[in-house]
ChimeraX commands (.cxc) that place a marker at each C-alpha (Angstrom):
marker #1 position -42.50,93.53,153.74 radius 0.5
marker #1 position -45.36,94.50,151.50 radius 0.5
marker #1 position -46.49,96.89,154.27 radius 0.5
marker #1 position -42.92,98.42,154.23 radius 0.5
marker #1 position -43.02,99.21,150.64 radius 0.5
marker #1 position -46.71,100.64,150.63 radius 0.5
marker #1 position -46.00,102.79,153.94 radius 0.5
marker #1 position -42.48,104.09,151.16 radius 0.5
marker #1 position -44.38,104.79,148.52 radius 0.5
marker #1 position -46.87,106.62,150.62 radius 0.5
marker #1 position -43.98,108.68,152.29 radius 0.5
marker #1 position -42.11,109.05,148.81 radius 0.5
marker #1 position -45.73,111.19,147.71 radius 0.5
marker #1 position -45.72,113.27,150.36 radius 0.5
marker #1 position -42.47,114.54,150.38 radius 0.5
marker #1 position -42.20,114.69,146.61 radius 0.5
marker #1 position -45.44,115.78,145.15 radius 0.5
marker #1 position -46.53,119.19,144.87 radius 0.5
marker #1 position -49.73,121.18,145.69 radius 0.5
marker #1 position -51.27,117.56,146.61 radius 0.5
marker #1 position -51.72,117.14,150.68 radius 0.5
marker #1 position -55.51,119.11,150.26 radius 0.5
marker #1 position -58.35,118.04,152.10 radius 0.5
marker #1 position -61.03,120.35,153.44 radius 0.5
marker #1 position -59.32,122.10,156.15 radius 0.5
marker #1 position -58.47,125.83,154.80 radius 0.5
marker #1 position -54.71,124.98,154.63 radius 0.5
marker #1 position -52.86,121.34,155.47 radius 0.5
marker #1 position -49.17,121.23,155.31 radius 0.5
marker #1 position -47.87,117.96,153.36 radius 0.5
marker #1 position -44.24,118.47,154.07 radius 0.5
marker #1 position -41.45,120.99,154.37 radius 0.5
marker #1 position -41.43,122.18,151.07 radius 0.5
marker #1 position -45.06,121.85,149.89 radius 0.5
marker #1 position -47.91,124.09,150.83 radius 0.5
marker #1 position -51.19,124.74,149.38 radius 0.5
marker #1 position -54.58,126.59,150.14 radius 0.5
marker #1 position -57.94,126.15,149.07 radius 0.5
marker #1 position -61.77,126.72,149.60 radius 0.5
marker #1 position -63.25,124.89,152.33 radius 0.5
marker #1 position -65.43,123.50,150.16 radius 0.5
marker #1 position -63.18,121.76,148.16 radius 0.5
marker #1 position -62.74,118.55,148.85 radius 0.5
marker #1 position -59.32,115.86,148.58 radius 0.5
marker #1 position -58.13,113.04,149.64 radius 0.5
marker #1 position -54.42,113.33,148.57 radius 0.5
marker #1 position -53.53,109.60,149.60 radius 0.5
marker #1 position -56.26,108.03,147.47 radius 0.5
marker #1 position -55.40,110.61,144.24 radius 0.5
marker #1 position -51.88,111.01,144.05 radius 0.5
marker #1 position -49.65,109.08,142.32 radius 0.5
marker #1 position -45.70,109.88,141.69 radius 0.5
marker #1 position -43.48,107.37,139.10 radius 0.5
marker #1 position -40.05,107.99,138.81 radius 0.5
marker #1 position -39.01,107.85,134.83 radius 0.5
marker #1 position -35.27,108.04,135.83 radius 0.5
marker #1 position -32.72,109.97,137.73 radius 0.5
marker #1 position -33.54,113.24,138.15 radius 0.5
marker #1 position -36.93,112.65,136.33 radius 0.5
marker #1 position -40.10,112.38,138.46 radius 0.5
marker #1 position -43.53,112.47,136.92 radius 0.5
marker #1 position -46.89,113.74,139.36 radius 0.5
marker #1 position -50.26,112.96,138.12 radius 0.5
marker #1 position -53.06,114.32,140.70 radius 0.5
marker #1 position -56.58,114.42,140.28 radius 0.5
marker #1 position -58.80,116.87,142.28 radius 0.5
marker #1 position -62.28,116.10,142.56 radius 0.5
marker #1 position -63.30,119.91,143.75 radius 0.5
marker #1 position -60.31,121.99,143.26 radius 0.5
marker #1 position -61.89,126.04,142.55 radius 0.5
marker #1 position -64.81,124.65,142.54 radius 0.5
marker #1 position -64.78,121.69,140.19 radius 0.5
marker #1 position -62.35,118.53,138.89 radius 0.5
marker #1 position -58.71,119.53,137.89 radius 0.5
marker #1 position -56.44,116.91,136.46 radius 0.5
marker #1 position -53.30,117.87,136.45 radius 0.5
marker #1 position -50.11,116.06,134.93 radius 0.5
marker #1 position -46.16,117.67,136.88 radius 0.5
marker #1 position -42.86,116.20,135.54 radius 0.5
marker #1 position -39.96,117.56,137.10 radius 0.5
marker #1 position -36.91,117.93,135.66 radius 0.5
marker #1 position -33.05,118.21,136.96 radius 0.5
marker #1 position -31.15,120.49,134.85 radius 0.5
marker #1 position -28.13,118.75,135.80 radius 0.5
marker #1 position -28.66,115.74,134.60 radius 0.5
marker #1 position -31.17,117.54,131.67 radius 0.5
marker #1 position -30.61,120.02,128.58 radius 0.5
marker #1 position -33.52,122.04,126.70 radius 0.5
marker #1 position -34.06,123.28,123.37 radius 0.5
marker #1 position -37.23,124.60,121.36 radius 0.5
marker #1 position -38.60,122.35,118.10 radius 0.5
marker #1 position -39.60,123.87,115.39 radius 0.5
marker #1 position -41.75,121.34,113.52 radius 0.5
marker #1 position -41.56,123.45,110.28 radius 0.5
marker #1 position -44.96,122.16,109.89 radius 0.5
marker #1 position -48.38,121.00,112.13 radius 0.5
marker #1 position -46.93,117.94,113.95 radius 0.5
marker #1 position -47.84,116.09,116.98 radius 0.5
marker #1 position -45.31,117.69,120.26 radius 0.5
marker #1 position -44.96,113.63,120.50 radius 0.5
marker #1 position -43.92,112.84,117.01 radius 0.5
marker #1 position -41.37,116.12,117.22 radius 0.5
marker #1 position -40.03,115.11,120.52 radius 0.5
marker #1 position -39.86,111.23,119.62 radius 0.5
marker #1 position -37.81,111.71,116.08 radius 0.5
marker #1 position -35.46,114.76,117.96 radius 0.5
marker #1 position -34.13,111.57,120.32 radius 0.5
marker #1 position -35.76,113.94,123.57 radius 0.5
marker #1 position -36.72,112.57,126.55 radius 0.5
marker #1 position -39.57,114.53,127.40 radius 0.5
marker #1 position -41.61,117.98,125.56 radius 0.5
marker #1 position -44.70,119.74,126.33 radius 0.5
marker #1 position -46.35,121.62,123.59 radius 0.5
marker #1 position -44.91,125.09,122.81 radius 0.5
marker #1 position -46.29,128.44,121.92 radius 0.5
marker #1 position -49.25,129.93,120.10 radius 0.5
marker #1 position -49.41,129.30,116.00 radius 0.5
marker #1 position -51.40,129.67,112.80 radius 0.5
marker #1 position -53.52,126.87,112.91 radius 0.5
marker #1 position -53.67,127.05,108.91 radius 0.5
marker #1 position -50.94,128.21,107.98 radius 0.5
marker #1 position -48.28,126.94,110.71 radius 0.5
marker #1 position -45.77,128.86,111.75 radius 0.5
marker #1 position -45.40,130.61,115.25 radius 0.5
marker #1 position -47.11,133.94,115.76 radius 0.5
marker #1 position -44.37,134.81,118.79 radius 0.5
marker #1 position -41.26,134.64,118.38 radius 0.5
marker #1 position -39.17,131.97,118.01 radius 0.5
marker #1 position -35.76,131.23,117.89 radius 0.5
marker #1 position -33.96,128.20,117.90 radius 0.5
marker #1 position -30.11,127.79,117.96 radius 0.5
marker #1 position -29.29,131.65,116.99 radius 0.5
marker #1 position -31.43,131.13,113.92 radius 0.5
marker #1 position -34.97,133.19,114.00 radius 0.5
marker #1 position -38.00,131.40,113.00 radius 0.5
marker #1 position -40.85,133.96,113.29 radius 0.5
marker #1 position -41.36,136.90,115.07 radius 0.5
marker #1 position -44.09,138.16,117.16 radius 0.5
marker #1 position -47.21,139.10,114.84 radius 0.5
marker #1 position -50.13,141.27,115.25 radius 0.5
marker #1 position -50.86,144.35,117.89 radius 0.5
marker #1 position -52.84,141.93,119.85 radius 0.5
marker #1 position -50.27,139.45,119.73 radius 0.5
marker #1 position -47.40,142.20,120.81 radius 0.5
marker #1 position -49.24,143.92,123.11 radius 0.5
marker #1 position -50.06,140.63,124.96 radius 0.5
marker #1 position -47.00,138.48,124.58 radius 0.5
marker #1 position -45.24,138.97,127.66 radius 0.5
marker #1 position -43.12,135.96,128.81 radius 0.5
marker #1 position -40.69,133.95,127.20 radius 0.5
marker #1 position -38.63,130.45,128.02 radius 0.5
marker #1 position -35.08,131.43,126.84 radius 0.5
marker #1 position -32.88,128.45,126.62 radius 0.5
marker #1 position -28.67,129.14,127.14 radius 0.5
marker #1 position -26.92,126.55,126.21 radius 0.5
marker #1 position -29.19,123.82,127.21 radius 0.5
marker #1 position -30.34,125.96,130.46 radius 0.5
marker #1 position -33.81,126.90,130.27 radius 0.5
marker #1 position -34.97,130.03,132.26 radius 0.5
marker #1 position -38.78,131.83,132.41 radius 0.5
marker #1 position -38.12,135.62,131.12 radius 0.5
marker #1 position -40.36,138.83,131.16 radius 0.5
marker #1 position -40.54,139.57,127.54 radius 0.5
marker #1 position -41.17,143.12,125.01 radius 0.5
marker #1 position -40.77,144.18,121.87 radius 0.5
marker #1 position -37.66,146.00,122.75 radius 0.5
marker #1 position -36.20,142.57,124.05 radius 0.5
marker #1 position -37.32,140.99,120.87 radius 0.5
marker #1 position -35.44,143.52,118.61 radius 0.5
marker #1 position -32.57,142.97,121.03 radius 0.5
marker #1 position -32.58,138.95,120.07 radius 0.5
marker #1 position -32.78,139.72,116.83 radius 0.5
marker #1 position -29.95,142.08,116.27 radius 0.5
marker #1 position -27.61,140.06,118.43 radius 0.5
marker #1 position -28.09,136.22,117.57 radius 0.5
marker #1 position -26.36,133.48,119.89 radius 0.5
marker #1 position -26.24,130.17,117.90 radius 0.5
marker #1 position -26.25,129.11,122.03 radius 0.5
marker #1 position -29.44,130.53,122.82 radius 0.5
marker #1 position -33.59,129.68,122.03 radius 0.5
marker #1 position -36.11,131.72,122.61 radius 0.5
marker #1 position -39.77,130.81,122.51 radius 0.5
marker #1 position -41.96,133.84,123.47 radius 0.5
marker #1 position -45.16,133.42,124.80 radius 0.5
marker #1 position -48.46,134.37,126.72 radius 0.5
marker #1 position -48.83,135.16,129.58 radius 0.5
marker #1 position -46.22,135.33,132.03 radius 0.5
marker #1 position -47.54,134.02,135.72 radius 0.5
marker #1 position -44.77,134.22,137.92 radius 0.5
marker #1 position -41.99,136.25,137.98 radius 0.5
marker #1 position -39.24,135.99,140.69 radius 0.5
marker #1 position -41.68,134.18,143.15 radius 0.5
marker #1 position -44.80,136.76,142.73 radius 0.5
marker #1 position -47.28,136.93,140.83 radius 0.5
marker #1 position -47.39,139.06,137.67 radius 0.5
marker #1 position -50.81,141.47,136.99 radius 0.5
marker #1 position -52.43,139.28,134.05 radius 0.5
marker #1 position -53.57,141.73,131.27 radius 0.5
marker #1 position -57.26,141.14,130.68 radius 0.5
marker #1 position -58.36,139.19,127.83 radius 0.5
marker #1 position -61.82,138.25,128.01 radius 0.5
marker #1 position -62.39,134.74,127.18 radius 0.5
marker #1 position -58.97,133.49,126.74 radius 0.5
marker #1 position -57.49,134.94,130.77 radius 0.5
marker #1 position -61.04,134.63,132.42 radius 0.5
marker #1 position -62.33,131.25,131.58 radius 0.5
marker #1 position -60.91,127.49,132.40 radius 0.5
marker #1 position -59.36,126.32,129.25 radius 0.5
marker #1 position -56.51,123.03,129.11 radius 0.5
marker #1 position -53.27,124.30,130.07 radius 0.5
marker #1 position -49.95,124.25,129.41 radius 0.5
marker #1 position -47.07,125.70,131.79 radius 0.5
marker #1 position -43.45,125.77,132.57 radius 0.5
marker #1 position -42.56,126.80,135.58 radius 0.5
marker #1 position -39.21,127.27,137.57 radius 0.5
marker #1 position -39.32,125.30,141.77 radius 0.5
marker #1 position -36.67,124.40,144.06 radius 0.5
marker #1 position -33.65,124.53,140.97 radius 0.5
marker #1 position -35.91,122.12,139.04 radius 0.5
marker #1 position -37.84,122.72,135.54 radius 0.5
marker #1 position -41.30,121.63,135.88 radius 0.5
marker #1 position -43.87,121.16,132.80 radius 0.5
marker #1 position -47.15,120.70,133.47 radius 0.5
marker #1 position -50.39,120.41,131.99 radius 0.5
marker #1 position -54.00,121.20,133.17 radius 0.5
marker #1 position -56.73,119.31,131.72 radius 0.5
marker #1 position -59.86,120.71,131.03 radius 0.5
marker #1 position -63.20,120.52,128.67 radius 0.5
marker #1 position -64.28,117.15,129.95 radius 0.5
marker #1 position -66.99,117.01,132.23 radius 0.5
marker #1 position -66.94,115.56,135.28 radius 0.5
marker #1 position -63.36,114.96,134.62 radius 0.5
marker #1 position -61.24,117.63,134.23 radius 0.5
marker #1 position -62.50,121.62,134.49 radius 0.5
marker #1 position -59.71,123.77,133.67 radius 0.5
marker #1 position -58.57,127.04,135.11 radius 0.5
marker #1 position -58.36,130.42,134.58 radius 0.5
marker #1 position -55.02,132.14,134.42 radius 0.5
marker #1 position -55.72,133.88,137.59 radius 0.5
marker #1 position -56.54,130.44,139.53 radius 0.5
marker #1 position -53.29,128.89,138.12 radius 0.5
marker #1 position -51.67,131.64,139.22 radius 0.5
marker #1 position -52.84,131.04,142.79 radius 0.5
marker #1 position -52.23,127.21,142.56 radius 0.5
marker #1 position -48.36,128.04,141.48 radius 0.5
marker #1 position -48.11,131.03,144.26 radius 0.5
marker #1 position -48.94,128.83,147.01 radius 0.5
marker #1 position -46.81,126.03,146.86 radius 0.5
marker #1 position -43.48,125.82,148.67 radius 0.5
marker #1 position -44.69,126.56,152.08 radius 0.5
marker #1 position -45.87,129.99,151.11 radius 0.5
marker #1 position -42.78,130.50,149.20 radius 0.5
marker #1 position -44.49,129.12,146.31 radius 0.5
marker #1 position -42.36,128.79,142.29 radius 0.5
marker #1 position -39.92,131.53,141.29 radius 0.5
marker #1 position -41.29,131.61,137.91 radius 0.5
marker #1 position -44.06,130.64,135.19 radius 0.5
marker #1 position -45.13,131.02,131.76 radius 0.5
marker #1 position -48.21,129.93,130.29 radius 0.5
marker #1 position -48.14,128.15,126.62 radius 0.5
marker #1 position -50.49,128.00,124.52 radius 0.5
marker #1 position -53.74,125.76,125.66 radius 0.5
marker #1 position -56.62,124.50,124.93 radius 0.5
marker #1 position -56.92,121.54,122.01 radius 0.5
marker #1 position -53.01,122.00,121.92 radius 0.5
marker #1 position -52.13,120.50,125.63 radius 0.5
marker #1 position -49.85,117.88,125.74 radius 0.5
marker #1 position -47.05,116.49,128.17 radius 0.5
marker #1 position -45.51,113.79,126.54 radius 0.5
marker #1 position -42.77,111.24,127.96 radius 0.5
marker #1 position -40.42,109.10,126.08 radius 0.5
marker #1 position -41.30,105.23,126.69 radius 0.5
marker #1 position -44.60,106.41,128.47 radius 0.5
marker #1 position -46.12,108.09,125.82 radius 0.5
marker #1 position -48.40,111.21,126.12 radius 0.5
marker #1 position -49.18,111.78,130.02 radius 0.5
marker #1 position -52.55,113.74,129.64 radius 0.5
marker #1 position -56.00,113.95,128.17 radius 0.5
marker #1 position -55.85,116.18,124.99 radius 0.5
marker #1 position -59.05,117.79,124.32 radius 0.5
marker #1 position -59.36,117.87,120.44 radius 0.5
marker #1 position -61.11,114.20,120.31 radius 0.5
marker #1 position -63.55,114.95,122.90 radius 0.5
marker #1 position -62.55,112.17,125.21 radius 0.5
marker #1 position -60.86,111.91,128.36 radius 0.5
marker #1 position -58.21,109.64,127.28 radius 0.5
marker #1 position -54.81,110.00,125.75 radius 0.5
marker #1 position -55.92,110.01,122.05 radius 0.5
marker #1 position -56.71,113.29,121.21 radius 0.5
marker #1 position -53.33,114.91,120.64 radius 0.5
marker #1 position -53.53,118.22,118.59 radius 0.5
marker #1 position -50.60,118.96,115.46 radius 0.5
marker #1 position -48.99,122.11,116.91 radius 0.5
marker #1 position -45.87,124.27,115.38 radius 0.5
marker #1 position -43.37,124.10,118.42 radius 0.5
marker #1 position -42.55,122.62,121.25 radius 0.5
marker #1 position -40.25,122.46,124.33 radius 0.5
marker #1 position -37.96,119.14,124.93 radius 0.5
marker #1 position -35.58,117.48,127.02 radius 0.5
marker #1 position -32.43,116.01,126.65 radius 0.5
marker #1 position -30.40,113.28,128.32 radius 0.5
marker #1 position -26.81,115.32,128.73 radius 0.5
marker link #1:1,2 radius 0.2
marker link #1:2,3 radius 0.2
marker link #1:3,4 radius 0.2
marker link #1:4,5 radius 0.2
marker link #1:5,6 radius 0.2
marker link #1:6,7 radius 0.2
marker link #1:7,8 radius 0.2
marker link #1:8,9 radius 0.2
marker link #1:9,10 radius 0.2
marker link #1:10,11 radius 0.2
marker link #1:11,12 radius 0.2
marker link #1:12,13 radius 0.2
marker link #1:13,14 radius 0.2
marker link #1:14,15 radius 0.2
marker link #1:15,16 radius 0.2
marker link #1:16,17 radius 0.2
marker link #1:17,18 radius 0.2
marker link #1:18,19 radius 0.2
marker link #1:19,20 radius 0.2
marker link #1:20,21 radius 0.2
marker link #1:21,22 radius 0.2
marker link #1:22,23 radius 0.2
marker link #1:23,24 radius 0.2
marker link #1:24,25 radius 0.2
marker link #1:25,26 radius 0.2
marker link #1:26,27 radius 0.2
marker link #1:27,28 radius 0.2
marker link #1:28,29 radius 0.2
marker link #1:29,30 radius 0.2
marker link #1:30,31 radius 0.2
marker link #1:31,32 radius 0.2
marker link #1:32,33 radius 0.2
marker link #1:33,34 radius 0.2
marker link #1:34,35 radius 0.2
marker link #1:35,36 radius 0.2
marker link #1:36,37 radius 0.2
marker link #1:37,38 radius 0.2
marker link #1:38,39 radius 0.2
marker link #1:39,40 radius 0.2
marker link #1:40,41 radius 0.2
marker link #1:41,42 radius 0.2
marker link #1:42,43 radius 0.2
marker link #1:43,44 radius 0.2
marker link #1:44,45 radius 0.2
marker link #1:45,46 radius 0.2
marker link #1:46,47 radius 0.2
marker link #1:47,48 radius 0.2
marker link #1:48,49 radius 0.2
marker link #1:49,50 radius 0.2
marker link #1:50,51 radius 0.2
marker link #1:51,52 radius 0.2
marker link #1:52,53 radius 0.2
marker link #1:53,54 radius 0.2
marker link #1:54,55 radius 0.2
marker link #1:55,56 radius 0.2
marker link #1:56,57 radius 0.2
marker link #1:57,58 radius 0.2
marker link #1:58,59 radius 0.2
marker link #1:59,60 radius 0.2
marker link #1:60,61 radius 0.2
marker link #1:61,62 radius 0.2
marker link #1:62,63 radius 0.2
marker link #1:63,64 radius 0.2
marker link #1:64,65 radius 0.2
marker link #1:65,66 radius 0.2
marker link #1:66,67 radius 0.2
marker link #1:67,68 radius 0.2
marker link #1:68,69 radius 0.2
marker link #1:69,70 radius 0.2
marker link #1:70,71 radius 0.2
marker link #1:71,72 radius 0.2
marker link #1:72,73 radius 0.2
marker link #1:73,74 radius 0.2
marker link #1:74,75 radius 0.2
marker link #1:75,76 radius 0.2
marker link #1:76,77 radius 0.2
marker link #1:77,78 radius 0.2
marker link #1:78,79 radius 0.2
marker link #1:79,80 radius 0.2
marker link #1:80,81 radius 0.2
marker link #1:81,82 radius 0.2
marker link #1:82,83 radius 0.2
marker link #1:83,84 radius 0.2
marker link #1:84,85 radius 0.2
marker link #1:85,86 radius 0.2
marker link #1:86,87 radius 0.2
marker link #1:87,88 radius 0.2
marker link #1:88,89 radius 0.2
marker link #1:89,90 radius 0.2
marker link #1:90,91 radius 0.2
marker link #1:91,92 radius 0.2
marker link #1:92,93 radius 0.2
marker link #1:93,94 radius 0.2
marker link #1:94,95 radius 0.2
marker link #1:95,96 radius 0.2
marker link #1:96,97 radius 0.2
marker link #1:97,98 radius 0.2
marker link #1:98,99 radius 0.2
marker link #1:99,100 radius 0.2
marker link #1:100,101 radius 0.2
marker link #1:101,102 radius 0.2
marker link #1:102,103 radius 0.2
marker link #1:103,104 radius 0.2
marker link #1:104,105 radius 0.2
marker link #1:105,106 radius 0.2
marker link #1:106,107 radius 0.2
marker link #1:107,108 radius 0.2
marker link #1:108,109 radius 0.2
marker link #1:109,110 radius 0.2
marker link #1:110,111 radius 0.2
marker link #1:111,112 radius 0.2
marker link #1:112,113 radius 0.2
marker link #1:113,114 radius 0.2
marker link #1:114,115 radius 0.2
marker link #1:115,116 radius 0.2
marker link #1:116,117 radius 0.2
marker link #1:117,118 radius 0.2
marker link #1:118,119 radius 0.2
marker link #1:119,120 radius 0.2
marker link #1:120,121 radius 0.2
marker link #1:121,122 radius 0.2
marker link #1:122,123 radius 0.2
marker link #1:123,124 radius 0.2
marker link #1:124,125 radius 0.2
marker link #1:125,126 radius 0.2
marker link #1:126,127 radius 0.2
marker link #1:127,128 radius 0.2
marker link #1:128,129 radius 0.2
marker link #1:129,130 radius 0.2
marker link #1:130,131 radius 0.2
marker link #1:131,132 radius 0.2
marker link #1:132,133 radius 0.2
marker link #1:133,134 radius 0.2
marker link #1:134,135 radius 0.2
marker link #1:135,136 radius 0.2
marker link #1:136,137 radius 0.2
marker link #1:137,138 radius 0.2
marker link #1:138,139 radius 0.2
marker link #1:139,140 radius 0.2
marker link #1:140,141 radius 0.2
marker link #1:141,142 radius 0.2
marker link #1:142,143 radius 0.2
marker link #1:143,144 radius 0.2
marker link #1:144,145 radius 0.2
marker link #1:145,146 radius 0.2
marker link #1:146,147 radius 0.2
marker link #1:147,148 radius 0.2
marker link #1:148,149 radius 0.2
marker link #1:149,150 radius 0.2
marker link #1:150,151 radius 0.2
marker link #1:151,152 radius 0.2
marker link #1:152,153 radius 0.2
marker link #1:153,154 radius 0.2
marker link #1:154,155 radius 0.2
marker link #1:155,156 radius 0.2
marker link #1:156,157 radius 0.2
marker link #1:157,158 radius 0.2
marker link #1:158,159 radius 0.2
marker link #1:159,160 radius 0.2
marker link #1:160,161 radius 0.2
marker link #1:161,162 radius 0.2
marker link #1:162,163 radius 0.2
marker link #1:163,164 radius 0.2
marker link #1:164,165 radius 0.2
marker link #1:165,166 radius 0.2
marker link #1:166,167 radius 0.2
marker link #1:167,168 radius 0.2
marker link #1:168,169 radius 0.2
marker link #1:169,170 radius 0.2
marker link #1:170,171 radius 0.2
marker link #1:171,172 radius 0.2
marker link #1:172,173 radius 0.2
marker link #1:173,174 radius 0.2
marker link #1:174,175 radius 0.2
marker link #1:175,176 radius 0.2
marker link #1:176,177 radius 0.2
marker link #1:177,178 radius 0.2
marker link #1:178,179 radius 0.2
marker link #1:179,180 radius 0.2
marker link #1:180,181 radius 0.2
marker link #1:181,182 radius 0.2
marker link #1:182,183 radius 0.2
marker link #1:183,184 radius 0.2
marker link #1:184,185 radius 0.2
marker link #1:185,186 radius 0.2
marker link #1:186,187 radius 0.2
marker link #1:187,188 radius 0.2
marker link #1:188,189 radius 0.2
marker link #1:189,190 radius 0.2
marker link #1:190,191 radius 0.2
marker link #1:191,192 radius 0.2
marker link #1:192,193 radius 0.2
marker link #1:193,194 radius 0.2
marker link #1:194,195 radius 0.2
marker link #1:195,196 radius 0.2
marker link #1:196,197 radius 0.2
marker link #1:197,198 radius 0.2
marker link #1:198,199 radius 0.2
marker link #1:199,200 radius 0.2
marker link #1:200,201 radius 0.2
marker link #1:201,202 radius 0.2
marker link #1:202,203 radius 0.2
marker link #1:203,204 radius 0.2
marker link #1:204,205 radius 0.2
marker link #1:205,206 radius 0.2
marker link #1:206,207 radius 0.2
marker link #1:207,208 radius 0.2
marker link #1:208,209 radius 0.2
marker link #1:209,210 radius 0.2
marker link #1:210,211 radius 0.2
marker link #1:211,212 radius 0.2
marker link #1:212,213 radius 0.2
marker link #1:213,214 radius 0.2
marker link #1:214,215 radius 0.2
marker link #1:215,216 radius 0.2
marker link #1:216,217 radius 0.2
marker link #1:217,218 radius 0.2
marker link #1:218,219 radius 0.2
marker link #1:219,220 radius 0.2
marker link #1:220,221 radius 0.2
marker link #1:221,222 radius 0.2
marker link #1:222,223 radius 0.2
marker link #1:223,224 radius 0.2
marker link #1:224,225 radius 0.2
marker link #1:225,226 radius 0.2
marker link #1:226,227 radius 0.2
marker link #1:227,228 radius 0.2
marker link #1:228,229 radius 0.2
marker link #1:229,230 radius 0.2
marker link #1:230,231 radius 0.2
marker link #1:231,232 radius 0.2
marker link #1:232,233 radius 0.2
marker link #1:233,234 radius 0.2
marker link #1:234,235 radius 0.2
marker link #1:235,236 radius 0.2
marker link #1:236,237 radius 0.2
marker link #1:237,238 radius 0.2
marker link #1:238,239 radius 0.2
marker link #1:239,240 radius 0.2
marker link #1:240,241 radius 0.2
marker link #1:241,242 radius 0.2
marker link #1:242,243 radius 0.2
marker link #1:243,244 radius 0.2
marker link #1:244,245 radius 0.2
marker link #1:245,246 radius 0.2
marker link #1:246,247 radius 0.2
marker link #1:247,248 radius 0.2
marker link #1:248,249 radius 0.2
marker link #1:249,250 radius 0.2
marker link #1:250,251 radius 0.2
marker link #1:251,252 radius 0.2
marker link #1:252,253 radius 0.2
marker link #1:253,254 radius 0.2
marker link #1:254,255 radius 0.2
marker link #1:255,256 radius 0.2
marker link #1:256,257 radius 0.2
marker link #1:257,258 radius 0.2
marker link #1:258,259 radius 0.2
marker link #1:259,260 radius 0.2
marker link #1:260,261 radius 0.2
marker link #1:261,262 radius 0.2
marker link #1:262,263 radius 0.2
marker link #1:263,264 radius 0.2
marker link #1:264,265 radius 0.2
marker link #1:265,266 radius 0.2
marker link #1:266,267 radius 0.2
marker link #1:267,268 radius 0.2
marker link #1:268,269 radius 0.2
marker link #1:269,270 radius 0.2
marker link #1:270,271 radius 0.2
marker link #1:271,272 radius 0.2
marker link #1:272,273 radius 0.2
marker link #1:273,274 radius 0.2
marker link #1:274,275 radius 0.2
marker link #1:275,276 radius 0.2
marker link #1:276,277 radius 0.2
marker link #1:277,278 radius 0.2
marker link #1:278,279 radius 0.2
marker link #1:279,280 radius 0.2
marker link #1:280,281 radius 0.2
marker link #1:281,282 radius 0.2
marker link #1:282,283 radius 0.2
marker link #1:283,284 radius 0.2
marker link #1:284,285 radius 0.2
marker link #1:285,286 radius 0.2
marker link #1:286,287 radius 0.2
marker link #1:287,288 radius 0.2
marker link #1:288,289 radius 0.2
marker link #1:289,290 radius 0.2
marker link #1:290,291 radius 0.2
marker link #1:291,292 radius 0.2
marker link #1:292,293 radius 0.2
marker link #1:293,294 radius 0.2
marker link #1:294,295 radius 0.2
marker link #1:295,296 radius 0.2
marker link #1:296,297 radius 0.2
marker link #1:297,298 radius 0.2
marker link #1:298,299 radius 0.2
marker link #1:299,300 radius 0.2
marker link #1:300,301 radius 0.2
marker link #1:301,302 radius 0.2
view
């Protein structure tokens, strides 16, 4: 019997778990709907490093750890979501709170951190909206030129969006007390290909933490990349993130992804589980080191 359930649980991985069947063949297959490829020189074992818990119905959390993916450790924390069974909505902490704190006292199920801020002032510098009601709006040429992607939320539907200024002035002239808006940097993926990343030297180009929503098989994924901990977790570029979301599916890959903001700010958090990954800000790879953020993305029980 114990052989039964081990040879399950083994089968239940496979079938469920994304971007995780990698060993050092170019390419392996791990089942119909799951297909990645990497460097020859990397180097998995996806039965010894993968390890799937399902929360609850229509809530499955995937926690993989590469020991050479691109060329160094990746850590990398999945929970998928059902939207039938699960709303969304943005948080606006009104001030610099922990995503788990925000998420907790909301009465959500599940958040990942949200979108980039003033780290003394608070306050999003993209543009937020939450329930028909706009928060902040997109600040700075930089910020406007680079801002490109947005989770819009109708009624409790999240979708990943390309995103402008003229679609910001659109949003704000025509609120929906049914519809957030979080706008963000940089979109990935955009209806299953990937989207040209505008350069930006030292944020696109080197491995940072990282935070992503991303759109697969009608489910809502949010995941988070760990990185600045040696030996442990590398990070990845936007490029190589890119490539890991592109090739999944069996070639077909996800339909669509935004990146959050990263970095010290990276955090999946669960209810009842706590916070999933290894925030960066205390220097330690443990779960300790969560970063007070402006915003963040939750889930609700319908």
């Amino acid at each position: 019997m114990k052989k039964f359930f081990a040879f399950l649980a083994l089968l239940l991985s496979v079938l469920y778990l994304s971007s995780c069947a990698i060993s050092k063949k170019a390419a392996i297959k791990a089942s119909d709907n799951y297909y990645v490829s990497v460097h020859d020189n990397d180097d998995f074992d996806a039965f010894d490093n993968v390890k799937m818990t399902i929360v609850a119905k229509g809530l499955v959390y995937y926690h993989c750890h590469y020991p050479s993916l691109f060329g160094g450790p990746q850590d990398i924390s999945i929970l998928e979501i059902n939207p039938k069974k699960y709303r969304f909505n943005v948080l606006n902490h009104k001030s610099l709170r922990r995503t788990s704190e925000a998420a907790s006292e909301a009465g959500a199920v599940a958040a990942i951190n949200g979108t980039f801020y003033n780290m003394k002032k608070g306050g999003s510098v993209c543009y937020l909206q939450v329930d028909g009601e706009v928060a902040d709006t997109t600040k700075g040429s930089n910020m406007q030129l680079r801002t490109n992607g947005a989770v819009v939320i109708r009624s409790g539907r999240l979708s990943v969006e390309p995103w402008d200024q003229d679609k910001e002035k659109r949003f704000i002239a025509n609120p929906d007390k049914n519809t957030s808006v979080m706008a963000t940097m940089t979109l990935l993926i955009q209806d299953g290909y990937a989207v040209e990343i505008l350069e930006n030297k030292g944020f696109s180009d080197k491995r940072h933490p990282r935070s992503v929503i991303f759109e697969k098989d009608g489910r809502v994924c949010l995941m988070v990349i760990d990185g600045r901990s040696k030996g442990n977790a590398a990070g990845m570029t936007l490029d190589e993130i890119q490539r890991y979301l592109s090739l999944m599916g069996d070639g077909k890959g996800c339909t669509s992804a935004v990146n959050l903001d990263g970095g010290g700010s990276s955090t999946l958090w669960i209810a009842g589980s706590g916070v999933m990954n290894h925030p960066s800000d205390n220097g330690k790879f443990d779960n300790k080191g969560e970063r007070r953020v402006a915003n963040s993305i939750a889930a609700f029980k319908k």
